[in-house]
N, C-alpha and C positions, 0 to 999 in steps of 0.2 A: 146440506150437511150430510155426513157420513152417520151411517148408525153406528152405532157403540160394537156391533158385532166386528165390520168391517177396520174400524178402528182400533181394537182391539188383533184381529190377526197383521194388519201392517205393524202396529208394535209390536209382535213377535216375532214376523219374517224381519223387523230390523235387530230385532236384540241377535234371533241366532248370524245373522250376517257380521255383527260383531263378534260374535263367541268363533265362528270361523276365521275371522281374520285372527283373532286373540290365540287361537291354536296352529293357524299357522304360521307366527312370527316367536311362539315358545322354542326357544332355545335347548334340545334335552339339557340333562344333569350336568351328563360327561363334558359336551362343549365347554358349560359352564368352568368348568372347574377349571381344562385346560388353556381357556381364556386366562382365567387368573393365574394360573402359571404362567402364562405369558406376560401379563402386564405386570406380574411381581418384579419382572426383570431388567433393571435398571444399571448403569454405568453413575459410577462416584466422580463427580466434579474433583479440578483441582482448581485452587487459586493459579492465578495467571500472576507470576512472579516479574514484580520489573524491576530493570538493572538500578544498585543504587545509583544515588546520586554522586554519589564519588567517581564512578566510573564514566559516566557522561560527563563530567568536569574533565576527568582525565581527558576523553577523547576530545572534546573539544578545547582544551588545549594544546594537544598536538596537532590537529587541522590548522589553530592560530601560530604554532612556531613554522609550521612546512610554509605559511601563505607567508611570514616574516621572513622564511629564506628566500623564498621567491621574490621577494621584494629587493634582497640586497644585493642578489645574484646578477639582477636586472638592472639597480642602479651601477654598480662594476661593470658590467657590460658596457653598460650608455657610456661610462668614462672612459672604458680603452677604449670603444669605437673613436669618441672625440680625440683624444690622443691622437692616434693613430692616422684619424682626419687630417689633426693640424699635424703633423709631420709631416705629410704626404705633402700638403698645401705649402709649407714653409718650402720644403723641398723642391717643389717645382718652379716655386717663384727662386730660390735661389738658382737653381738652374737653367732657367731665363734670361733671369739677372748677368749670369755666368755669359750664356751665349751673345745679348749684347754688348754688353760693357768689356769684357776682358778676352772676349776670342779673337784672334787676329786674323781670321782666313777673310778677310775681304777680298 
């Protein structure tokens, strides 16, 4: 075992090696202060405003009229093409028609 002398100076060379660090991690005054100027300095939140509900009603009800045009626009279409088809079709079967039956160039 250590004598009490011995242990007695290692407890003091540890105290001041903390009183050392303890002085060199003191912050002066001044720092101090200008820190907390610092952190005093803050930005004001604002609420995050969302569109009402009326207006997303709105909008998606013009998304649903434009995909309704689009829909009618498309059905119109598919009918003249079919028109269009069977005229073509009638047309060349009578013109067939025409060129068997009733042409005379034999």
């Amino acid at each position: 075992m250590k004598s009490p002398d011995e242990y007695d100076e290692m407890m003091q060379r540890i105290e001041r090696q903390i009183r050392e660090k303890e002085t060199k991690h003191v912050v002066p005054e001044e720092k101090k202060e200008e820190t907390k100027i610092q952190e005093v300095k803050f930005y004001n939140t604002t609420k995050h405003e969302t569109e009402s509900s009326g207006k997303l009603w709105q909008k998606k009800a013009v998304i649903g009229l434009k995909l309704f045009g689009l829909a009618v626009v498309a059905i119109v279409a598919v009918r003249v093409a079919s028109f269009v088809a069977g005229a073509v079709i009638i047309g060349a079967l009578v013109f067939v028609s025409y060129k068997l039956f009733f042409d005379n160039n034999k």
